[in-house]
C-alpha positions as a Python dict, from the first residue, in 0.01 Angstrom:
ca = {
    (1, 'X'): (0, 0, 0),
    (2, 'X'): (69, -159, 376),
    (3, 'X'): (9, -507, 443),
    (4, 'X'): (-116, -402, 775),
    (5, 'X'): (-470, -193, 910),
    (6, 'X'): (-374, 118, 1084),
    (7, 'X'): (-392, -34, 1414),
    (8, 'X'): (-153, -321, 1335),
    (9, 'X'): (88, -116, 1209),
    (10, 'X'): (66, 140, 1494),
    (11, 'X'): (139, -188, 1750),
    (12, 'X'): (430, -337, 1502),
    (13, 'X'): (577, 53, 1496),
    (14, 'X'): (579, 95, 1867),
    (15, 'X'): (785, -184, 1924),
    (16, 'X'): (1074, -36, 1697),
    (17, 'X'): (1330, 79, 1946),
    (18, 'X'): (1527, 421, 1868),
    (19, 'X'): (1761, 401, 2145),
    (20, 'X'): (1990, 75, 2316),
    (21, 'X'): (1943, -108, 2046),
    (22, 'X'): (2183, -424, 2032),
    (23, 'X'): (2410, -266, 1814),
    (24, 'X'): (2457, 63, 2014),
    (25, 'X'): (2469, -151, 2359),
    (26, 'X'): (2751, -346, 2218),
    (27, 'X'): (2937, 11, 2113),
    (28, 'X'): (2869, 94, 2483),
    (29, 'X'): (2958, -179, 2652),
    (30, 'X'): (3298, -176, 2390),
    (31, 'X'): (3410, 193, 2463),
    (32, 'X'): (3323, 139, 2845),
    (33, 'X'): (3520, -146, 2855),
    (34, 'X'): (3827, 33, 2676),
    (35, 'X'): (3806, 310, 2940),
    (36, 'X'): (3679, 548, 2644),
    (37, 'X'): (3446, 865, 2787),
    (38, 'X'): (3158, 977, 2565),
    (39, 'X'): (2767, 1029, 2640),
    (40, 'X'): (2482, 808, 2510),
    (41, 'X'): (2224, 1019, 2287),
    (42, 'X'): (2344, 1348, 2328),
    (43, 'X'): (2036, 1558, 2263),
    (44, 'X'): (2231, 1890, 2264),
    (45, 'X'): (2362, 1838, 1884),
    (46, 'X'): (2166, 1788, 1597),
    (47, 'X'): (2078, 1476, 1528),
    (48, 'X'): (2148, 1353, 1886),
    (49, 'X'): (2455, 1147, 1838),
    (50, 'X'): (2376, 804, 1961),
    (51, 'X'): (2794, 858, 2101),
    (52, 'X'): (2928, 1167, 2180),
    (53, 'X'): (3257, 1378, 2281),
    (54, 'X'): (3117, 1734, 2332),
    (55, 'X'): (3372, 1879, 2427),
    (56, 'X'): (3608, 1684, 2169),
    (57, 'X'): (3290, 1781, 1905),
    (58, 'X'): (3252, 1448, 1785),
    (59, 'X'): (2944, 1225, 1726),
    (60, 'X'): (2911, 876, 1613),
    (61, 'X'): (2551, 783, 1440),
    (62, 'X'): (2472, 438, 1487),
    (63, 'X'): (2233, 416, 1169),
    (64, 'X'): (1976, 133, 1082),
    (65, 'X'): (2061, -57, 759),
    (66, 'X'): (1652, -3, 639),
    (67, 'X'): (1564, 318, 822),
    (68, 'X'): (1866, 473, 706),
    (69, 'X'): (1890, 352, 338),
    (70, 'X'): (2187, 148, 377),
    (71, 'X'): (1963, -59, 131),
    (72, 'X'): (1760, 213, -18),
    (73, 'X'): (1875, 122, -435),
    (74, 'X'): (1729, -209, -357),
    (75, 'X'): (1389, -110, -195),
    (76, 'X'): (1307, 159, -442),
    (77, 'X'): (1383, -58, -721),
    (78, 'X'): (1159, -363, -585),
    (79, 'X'): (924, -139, -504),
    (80, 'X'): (913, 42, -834),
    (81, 'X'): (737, 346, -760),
    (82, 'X'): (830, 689, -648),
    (83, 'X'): (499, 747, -497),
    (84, 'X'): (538, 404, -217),
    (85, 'X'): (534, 499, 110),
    (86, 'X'): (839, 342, 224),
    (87, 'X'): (1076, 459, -48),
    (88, 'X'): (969, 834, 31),
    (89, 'X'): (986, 789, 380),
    (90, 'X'): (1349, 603, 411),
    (91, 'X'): (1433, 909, 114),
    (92, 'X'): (1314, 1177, 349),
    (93, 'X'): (1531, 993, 631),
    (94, 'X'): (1869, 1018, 447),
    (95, 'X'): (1806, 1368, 322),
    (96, 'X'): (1733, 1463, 701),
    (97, 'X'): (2044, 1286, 806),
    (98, 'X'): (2245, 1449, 520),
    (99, 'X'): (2124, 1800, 641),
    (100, 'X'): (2151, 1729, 982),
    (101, 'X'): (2514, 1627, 951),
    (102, 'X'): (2650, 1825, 730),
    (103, 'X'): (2539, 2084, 959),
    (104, 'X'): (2692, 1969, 1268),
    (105, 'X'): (3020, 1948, 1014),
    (106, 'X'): (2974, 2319, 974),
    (107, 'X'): (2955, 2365, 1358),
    (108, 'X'): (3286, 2210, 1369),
    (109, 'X'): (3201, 1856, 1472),
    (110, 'X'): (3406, 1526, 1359),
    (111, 'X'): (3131, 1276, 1228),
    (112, 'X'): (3139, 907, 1201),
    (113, 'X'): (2852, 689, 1041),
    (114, 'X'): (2871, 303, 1132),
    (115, 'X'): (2571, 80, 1014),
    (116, 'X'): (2427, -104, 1323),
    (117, 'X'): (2455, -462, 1091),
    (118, 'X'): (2827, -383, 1057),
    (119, 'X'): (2830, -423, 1478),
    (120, 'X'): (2571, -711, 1500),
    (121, 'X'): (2719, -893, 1222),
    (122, 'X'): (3041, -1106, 1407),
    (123, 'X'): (3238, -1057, 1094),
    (124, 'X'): (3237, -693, 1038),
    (125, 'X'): (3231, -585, 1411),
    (126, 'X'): (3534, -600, 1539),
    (127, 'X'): (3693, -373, 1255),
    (128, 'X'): (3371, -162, 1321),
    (129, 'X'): (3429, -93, 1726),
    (130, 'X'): (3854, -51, 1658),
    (131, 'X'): (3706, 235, 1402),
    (132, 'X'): (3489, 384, 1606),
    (133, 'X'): (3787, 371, 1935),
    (134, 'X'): (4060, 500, 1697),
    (135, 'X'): (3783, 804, 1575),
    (136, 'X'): (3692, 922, 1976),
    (137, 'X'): (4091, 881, 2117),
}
């Protein structure tokens, strides 16, 4: 059950951003500054690679902690329920992701997967951005 009405939830939804988020402007203003090339949401693979090398075939996914179930044990177990909202939807997200990817794989495509708190967070991020430089050079 949401917290919100429809309407409130609609207006806190739309202000959830799927592309330059803080995370991925930090990756872009990284690789950028490093003199690395790659394109920003490339919509011609599946997925559309928040970074890209299409000619190198290789796509970096820049994946939210929550929408992506970096912390899905935790919310379905909180939660409690296999029939919540939240813990089918984030489930439906990393299936789709898994296809997706896997997918691309089979196309021939290099993926990496970073979680956008390993970039924000100061401690993680510098390890994060010399993984992500090492995986498009």
């Amino acid at each position: 059950m949401d917290v919100f009405d429809e309407a409130k939830r609609r207006e806190v939804m739309s202000k959830i951003r799927s592309e330059n988020t803080q995370a991925e402007v930090i990756v872009f203003s990284y690789l950028k500054r490093e003199g690395v090339y790659f394109q920003k949401h490339y919509k011609n693979a599946l997925g559309k690679p928040d970074v890209a090398q299409p000619r190198k075939k290789r796509a970096i996914f820049i994946d939210s902690d929550f929408w992506h179930g970096r912390t899905y044990d935790a919310l379905a177990k909180r939660r409690g329920s296999d029939t919540d909202y939240w813990v089918l939807k984030i489930a439906a997200n990393k299936a789709r992701d898994e296809r997706q990817r896997k997918q691309l794989v089979d196309l021939g495509w290099g993926i990496l997967e970073v979680w956008e708190e390993d970039i924000k967070r100061k401690r993680t991020r510098e390890t994060t951005l010399e993984k992500i430089k090492t995986f498009l050079t």
